[in-house]
DRENKE-520697 format. One record per residue: residue in one letter; x, y, z of N, C-alpha, C in turn. Coordinates in steps of 0.1 Angstrom, whole numbers, padded with zeros to 4 digits, always signed. Atoms other than C-alpha are relative to their C-alpha. Layout:
residues N
AXYZXYZXYZ ...
end
This chain:
residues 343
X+0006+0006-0012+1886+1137+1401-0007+0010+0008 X+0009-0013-0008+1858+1157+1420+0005-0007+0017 X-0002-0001-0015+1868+1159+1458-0008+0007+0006 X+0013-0005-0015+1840+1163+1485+0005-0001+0009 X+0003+0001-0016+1834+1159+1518-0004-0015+0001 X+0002+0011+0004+1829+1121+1518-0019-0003+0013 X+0010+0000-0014+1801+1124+1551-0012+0010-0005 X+0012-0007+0004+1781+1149+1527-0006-0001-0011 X+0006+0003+0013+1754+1143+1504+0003+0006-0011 X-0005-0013+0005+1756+1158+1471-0006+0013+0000 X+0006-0013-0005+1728+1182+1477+0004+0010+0014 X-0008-0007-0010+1750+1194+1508+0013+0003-0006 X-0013-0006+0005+1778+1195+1488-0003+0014-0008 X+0007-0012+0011+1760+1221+1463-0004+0012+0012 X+0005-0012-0013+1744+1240+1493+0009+0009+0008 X-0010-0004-0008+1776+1244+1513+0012+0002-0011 X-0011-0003+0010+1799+1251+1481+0013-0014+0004 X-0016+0005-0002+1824+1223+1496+0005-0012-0010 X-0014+0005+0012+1849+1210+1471+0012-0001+0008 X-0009+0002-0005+1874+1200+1486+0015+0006-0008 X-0020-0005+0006+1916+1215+1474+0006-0013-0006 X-0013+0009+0004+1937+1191+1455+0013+0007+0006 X-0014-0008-0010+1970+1194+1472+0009+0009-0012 X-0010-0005+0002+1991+1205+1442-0009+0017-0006 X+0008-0006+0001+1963+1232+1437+0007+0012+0013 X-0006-0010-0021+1975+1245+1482+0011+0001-0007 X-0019-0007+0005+2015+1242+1465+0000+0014-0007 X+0000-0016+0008+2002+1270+1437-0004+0014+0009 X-0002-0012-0006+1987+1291+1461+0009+0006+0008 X-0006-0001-0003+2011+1287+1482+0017+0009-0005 X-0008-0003+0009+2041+1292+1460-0005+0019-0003 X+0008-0015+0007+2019+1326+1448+0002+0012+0012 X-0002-0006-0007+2021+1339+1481+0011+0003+0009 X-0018-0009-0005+2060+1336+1492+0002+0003-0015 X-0007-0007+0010+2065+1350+1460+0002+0015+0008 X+0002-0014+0000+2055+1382+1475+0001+0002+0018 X+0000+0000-0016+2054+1374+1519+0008-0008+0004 X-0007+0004-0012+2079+1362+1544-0012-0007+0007 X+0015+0006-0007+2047+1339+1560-0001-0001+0011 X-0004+0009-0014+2066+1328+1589-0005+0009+0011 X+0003-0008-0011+2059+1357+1612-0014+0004-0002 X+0018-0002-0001+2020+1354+1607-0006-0009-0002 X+0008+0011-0004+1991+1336+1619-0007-0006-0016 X+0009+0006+0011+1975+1313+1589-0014-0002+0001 X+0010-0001-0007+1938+1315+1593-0008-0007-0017 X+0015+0005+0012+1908+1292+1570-0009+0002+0007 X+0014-0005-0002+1878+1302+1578-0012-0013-0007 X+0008+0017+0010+1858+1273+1556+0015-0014-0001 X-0009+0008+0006+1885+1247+1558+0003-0014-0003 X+0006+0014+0004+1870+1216+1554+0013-0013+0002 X-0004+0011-0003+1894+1186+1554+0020+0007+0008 X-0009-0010-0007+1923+1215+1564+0011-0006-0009 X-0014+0000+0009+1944+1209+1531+0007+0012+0001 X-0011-0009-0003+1957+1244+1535+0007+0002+0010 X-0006+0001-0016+1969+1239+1570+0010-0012-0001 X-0008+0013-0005+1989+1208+1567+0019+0005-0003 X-0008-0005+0007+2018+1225+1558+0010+0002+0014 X-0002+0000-0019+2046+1231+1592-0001+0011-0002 X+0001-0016-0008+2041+1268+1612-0005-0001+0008 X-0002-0003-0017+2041+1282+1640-0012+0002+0005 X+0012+0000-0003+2008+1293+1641-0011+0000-0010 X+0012+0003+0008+1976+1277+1620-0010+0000+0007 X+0011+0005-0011+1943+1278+1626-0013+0002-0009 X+0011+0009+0010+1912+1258+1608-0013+0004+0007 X+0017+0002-0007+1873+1266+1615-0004-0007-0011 X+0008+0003+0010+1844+1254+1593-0013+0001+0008 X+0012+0005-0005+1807+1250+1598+0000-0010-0002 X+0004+0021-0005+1806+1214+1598+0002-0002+0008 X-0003+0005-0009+1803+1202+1629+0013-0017-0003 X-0006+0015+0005+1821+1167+1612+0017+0004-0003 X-0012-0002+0005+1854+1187+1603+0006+0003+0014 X-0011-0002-0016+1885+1188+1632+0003+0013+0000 X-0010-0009-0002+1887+1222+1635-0013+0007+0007 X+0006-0011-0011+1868+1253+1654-0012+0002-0009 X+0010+0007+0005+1831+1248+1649-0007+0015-0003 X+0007-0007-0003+1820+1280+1635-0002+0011-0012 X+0002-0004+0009+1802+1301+1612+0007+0012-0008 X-0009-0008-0001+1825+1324+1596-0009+0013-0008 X+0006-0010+0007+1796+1346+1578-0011+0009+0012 X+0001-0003-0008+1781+1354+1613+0010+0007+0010 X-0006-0011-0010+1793+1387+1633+0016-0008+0001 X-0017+0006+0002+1832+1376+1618+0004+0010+0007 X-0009-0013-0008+1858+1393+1642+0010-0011+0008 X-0011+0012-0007+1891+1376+1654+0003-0005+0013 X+0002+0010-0015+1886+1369+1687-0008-0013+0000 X+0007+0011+0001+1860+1346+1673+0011-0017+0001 X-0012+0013+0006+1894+1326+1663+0011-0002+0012 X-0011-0001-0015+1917+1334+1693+0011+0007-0004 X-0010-0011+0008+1933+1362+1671-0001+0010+0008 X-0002-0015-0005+1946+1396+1686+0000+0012-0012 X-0001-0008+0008+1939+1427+1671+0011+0005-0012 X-0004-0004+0008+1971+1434+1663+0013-0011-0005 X-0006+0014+0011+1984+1397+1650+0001+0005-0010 X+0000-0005+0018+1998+1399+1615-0008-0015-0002 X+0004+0007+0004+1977+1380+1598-0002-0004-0013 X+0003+0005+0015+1968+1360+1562-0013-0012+0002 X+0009+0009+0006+1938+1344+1551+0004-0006-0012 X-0007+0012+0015+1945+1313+1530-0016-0010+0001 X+0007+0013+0006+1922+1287+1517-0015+0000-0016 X+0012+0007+0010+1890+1275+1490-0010+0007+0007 X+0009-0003-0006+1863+1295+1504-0016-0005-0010 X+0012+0006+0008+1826+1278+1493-0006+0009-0007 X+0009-0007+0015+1811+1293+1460-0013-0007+0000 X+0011+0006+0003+1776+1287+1454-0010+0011-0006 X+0013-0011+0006+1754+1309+1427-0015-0003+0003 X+0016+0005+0000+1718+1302+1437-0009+0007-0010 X+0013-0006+0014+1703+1326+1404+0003-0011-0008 X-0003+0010+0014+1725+1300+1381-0013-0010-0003 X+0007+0012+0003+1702+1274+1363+0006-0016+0002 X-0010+0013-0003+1730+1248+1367-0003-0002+0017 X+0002+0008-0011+1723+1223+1392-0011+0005+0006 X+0013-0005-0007+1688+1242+1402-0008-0015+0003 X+0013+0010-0010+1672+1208+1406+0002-0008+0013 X-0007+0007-0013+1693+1198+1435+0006+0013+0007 X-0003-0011-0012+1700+1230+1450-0012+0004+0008 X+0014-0004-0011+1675+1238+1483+0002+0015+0001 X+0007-0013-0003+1661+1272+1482+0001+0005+0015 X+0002-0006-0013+1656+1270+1516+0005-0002+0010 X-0013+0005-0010+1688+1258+1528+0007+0015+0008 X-0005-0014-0005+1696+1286+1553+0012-0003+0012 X-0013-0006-0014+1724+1294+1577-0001+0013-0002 X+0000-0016-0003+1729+1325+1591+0012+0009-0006 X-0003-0008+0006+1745+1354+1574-0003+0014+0005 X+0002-0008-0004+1750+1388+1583-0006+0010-0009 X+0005-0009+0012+1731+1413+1563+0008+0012-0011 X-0009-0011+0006+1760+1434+1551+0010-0009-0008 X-0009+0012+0005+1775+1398+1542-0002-0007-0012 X+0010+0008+0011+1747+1387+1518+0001+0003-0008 X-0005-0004+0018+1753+1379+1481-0009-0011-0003 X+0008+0011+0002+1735+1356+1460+0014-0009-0004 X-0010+0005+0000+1767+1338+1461+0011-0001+0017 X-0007+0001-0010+1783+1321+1489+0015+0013+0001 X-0009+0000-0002+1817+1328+1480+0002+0016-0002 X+0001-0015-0004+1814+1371+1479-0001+0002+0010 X+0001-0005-0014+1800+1368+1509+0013-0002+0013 X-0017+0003+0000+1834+1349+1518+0011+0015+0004 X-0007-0008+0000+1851+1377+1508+0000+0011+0009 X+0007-0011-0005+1836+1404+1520+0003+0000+0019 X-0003+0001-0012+1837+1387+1556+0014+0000+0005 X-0018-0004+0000+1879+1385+1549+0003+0014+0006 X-0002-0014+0003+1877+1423+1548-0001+0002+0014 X+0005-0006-0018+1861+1428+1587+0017-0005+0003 X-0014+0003-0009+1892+1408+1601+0010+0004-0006 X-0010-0004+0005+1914+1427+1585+0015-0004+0000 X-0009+0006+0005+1941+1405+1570+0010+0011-0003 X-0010-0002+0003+1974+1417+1564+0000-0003-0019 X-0004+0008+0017+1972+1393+1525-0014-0010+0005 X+0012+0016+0001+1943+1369+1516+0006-0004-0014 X-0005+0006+0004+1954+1341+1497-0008-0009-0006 X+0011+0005+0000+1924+1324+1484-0003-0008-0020 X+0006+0007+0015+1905+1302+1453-0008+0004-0002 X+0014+0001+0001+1875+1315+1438-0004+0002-0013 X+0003+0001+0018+1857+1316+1404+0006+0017-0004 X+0003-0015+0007+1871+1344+1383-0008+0013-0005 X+0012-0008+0001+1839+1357+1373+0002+0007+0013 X+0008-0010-0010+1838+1376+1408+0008+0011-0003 X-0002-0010+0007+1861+1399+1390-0001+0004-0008 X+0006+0000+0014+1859+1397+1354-0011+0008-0007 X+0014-0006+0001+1822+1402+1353-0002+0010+0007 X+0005-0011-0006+1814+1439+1362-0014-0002+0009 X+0017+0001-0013+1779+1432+1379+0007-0008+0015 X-0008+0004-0012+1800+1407+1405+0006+0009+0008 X-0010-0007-0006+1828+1427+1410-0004+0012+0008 X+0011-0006-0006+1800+1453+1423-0002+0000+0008 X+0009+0006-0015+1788+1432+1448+0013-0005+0010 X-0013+0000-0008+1828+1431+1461+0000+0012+0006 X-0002-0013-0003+1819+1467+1474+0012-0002+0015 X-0002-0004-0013+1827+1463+1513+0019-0009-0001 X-0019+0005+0007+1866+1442+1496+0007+0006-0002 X-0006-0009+0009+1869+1461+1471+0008+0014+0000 X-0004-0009-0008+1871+1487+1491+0015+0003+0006 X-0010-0001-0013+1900+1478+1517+0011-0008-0007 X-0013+0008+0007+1919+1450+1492+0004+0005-0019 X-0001+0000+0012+1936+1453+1460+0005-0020-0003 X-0010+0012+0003+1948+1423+1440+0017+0002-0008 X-0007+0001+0000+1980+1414+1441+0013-0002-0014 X-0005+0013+0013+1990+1384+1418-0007-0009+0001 X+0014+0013+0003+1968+1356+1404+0009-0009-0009 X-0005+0010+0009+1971+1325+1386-0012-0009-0002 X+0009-0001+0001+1940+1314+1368-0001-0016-0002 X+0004+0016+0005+1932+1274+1368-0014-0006+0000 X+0013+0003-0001+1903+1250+1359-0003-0006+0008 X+0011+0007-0006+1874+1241+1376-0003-0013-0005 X-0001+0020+0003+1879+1201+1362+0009-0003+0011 X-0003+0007-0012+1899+1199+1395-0014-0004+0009 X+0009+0000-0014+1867+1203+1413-0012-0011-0004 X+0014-0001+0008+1839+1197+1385+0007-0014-0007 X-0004+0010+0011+1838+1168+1359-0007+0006-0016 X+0008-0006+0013+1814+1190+1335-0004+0016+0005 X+0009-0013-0001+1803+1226+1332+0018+0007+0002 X-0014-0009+0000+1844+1242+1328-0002+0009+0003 X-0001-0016+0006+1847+1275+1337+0016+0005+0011 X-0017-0008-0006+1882+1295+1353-0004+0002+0016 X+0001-0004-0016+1888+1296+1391+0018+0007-0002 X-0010-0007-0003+1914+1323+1401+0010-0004+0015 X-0005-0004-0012+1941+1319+1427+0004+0014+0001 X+0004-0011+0001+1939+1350+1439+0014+0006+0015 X-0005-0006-0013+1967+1372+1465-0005+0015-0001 X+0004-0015+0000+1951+1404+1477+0009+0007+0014 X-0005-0009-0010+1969+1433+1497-0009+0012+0009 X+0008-0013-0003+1956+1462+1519+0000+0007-0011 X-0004-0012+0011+1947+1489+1492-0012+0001-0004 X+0012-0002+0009+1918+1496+1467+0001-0003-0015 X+0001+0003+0016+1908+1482+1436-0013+0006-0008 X+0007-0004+0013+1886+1493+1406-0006-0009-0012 X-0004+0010+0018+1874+1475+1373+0004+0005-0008 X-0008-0007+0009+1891+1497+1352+0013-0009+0003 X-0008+0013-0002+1919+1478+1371+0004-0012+0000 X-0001+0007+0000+1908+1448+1368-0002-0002-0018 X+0001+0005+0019+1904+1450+1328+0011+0003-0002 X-0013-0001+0000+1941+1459+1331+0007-0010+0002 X-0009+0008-0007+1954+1433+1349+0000-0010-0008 X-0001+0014+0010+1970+1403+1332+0005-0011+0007 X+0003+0009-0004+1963+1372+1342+0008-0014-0004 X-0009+0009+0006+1989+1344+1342-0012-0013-0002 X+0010+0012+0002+1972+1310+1330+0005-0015+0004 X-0005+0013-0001+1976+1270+1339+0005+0001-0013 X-0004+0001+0015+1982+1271+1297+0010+0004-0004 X-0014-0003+0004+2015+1287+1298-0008+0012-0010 X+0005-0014+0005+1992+1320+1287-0004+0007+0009 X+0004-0009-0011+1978+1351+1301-0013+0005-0007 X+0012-0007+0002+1945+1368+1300-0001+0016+0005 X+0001-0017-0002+1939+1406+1297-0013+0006-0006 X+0015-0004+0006+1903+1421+1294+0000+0012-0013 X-0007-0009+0010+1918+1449+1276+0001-0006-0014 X-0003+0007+0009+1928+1427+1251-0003-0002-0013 X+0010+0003+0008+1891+1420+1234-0004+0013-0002 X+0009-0009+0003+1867+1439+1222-0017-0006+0002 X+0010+0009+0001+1832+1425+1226-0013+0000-0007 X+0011-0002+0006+1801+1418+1214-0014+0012+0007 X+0011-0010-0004+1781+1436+1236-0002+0019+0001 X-0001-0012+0004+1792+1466+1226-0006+0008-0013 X+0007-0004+0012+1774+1463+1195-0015-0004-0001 X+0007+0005-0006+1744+1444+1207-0011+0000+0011 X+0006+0002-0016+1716+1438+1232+0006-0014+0000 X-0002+0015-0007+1721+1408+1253-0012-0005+0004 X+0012+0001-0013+1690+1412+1273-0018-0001-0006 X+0018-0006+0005+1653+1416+1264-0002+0017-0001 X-0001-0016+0004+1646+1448+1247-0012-0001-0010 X+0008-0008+0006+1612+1454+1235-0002+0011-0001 X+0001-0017-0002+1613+1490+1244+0003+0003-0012 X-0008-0005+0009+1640+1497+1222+0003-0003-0012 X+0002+0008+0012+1635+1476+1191-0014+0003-0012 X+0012-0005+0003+1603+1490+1166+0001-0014-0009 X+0002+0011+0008+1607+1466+1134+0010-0008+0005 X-0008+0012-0005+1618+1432+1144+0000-0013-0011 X-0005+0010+0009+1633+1408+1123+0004-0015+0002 X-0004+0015-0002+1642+1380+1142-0001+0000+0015 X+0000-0001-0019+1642+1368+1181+0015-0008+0001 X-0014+0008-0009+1677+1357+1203-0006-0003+0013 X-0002+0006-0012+1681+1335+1232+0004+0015+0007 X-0006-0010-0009+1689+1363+1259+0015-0005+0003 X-0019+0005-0001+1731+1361+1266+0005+0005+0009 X-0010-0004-0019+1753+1361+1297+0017-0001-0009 X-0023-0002+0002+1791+1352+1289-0001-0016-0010 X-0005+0014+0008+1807+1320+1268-0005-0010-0003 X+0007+0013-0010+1798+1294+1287-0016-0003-0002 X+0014-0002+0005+1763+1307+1285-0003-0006-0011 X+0000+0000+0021+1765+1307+1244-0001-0021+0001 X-0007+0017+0005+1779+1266+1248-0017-0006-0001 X+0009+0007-0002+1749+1257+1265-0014+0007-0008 X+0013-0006+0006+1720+1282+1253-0006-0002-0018 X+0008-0004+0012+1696+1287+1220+0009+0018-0007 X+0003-0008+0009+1705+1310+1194-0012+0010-0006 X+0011-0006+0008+1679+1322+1171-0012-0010+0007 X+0011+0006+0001+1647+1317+1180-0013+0000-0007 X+0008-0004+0014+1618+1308+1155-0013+0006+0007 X+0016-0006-0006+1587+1324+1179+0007+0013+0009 X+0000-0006-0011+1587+1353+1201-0005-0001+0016 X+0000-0001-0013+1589+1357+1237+0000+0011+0010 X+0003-0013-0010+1585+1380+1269+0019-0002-0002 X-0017+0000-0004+1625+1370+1275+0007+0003-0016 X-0007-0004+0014+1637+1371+1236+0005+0011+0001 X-0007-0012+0003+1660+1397+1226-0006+0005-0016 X+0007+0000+0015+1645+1414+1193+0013+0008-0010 X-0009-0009+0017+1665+1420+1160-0003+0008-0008 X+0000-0011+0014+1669+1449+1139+0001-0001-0011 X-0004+0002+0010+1675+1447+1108+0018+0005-0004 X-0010-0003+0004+1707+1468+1111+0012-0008+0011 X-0003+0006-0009+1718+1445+1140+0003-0016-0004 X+0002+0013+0007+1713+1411+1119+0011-0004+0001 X-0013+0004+0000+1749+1406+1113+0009-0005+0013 X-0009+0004-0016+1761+1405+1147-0006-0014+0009 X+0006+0012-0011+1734+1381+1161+0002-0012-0011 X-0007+0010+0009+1748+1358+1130+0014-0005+0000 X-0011+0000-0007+1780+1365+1143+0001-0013+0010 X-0001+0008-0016+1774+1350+1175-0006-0016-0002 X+0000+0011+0003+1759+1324+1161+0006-0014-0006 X-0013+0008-0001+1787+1308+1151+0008+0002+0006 X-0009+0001-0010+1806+1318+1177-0001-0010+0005 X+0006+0012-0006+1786+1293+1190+0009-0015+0004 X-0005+0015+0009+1801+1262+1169+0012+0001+0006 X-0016+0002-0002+1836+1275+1179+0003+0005+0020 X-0003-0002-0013+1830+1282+1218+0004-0009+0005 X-0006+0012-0006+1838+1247+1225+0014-0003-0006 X-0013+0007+0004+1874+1243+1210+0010+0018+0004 X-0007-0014-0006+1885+1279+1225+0002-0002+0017 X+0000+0003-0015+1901+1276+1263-0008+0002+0008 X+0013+0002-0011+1881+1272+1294+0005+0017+0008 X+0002-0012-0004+1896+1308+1305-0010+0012-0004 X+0010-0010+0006+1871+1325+1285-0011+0000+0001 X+0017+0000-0003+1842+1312+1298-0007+0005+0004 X+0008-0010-0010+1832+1338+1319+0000+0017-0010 X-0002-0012+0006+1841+1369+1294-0013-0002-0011 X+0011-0004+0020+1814+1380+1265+0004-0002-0009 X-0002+0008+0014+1812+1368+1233+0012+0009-0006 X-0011-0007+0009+1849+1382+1215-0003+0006-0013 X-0001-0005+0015+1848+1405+1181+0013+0009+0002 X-0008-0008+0008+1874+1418+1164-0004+0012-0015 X+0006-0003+0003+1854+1442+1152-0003+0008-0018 X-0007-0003+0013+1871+1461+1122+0005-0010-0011 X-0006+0010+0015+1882+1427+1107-0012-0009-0004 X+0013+0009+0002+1848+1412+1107-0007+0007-0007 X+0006-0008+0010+1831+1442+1089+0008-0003-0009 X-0006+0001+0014+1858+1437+1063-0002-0015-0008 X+0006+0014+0008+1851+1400+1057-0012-0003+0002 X+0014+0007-0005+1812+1400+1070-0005-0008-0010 X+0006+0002+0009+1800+1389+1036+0005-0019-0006 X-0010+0011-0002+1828+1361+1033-0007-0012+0012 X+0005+0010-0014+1821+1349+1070-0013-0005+0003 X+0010+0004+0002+1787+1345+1065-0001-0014-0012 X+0005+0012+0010+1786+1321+1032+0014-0007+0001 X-0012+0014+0004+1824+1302+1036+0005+0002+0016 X-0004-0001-0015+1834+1284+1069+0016+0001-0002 X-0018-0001-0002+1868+1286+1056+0007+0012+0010 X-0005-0009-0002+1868+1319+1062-0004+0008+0013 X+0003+0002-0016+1851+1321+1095+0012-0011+0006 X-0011+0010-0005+1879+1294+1107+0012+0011+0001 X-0012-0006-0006+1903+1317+1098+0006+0016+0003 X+0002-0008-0008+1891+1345+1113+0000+0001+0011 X-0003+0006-0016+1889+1328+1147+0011-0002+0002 X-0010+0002-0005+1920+1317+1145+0010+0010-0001 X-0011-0012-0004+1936+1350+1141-0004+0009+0012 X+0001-0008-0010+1913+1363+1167+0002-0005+0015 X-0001+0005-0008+1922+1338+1190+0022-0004+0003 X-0017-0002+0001+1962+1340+1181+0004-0002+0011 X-0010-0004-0011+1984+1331+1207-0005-0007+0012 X+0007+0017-0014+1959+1303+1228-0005-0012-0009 X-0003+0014+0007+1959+1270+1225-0017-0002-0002 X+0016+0002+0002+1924+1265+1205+0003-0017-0006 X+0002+0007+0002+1913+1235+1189-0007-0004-0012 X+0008-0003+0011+1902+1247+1155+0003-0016-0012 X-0011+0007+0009+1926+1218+1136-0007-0014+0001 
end
């Protein structure tokens, strides 16, 4: 079931990221964070908190803003000049940020025909992402939280170019403990991994974050470490520079998800195409059936780069190319140990 804002169109819902929490969604985060905090002796603070599911909870002291003027709580933008007086916080309150802060990619192609370009609110310039929900973060970091306790797509760590744009976070939080569930609470189409996420004072890295192992809703875990990937062997991107004899053209490639929805081979060339080598062929045939099998592989992988197993695919390439038997059961040893859907 997708949960809005019932008072906002959907082109406001898209603009303003708001999705509303399923409650047993507030129990996990919850749960996640007395694993590790005594809560009672600190203020609870949302910043975006729309119908104020993280707040309904009893303590001593909560306290709800949003930009919607339509929501019951303190009317106010939390990506403009954030500082806790704004909230009726003291400097030296212990404090925790809890809640769903709004996500919104405006480079994505998804949903571009109903998202407004020129939907603005104010933003501080050290705040600005092309993504609501970084900018989110980022603004956590000024009011210097004690623990933030929060929902947001995985990709903002996962994906090295994101995790990047976590500089002014990244900096001051580490993460804690996570617990990775889908976006079909929010979404009804387009799957991909949202993290609950507990971060501490500290400093994080991506070296750290390809370390860290990620408990799953699937009764699995996720570890970047883990894979190996394709783009290791590969362009992803447009590469006329670097390409002389060309053999074939690719769709350009982002992560999984990407692969579900995108083109493969393409039979003309383009300014965007990626160009094939001849000693490259193999791999963008590779991916080509990865293709077929991205859809029966879990929704936590949607955001990671196409998987190889690199050593066992040179040993059967010749195989995996002419029999799907043996592509099947190649996947299924490279996917060992999650619930796929190859059967």
């Amino acid at each position: 079931m997708i949960r809005t804002p019932k008072h906002l169109t959907k082109q406001e819902s898209v603009n303003l990221g708001a999705y509303y929490t399923p409650p047993y969604l507030v129990d996990c985060a919850y749960k996640l964070l007395k694993k590790h905090v005594g809560i009672e002796n600190y203020t609870l603070l949302d910043t975006a908190c729309g119908n104020k599911e993280f707040l309904k909870l009893h303590h001593p002291k909560k306290i709800g803003a949003d930009i919607d003027p339509k929501c019951d709580a303190l009317i106010i933008n939390a990506l403009a000049n954030p500082k806790r007086e704004n909230y009726g916080i003291s400097q030296d309150e212990p404090l925790i940020i809890v809640g769903n802060p709004p996500y919104n990619d405006r480079t994505s192609f998804i949903k571009q025909d109903i998202k407004n370009k020129d939907f603005i609110f104010e933003i501080d310039n050290d705040l600005k992402s092309r993504d609501l929900g970084i900018s989110f973060l980022k603004s956590f970091a000024i009011l210097k939280p004690a623990f933030i306790c929060v929902l947001h797509p995985l990709s903002y760590l996962i994906k090295e170019a994101n995790f990047k744009q976590l500089k002014l976070f990244k900096d001051h939080y580490r993460l804690l403990d996570a617990f990775v569930v889908s976006s079909k609470s929010f979404t009804k189409s387009n799957e991909f991994p949202i993290v609950i996420a507990l971060y501490e004072r500290g400093r994080m890295d991506y070296a750290g974050i390809r370390r860290f192992v990620f408990p799953t809703d699937c009764d699995t875990t996720l570890c970047l470490n883990d894979f190996d990937y394709i783009a290791n062997y590969v362009d992803k991107y447009p590469n006329a520079k670097k390409v002389g004899a060309c053999v074939g053209y690719f769709f350009p490639m982002r992560d999984i998800n990407a692969l579900k929805r995108n083109k493969t081979f393409l039979n003309a060339p383009s300014e965007n195409a990626v160009r094939i080598s001849q000693d490259k062929l193999i791999y963008y045939q590779y991916i080509h059936y990865f293709k077929e099998i991205a859809p029966k592989i879990p929704y936590y992988f949607g955001n990671l780069d196409i998987i190889i197993d690199h050593f066992a695919f040179l040993e059967i390439k010749d195989a995996f190319l002419k029999d799907k038997r043996a592509r099947l059961e190649y996947f299924k040893k490279l996917f060992q140990g999650h619930p796929c859907e190859f059967d």
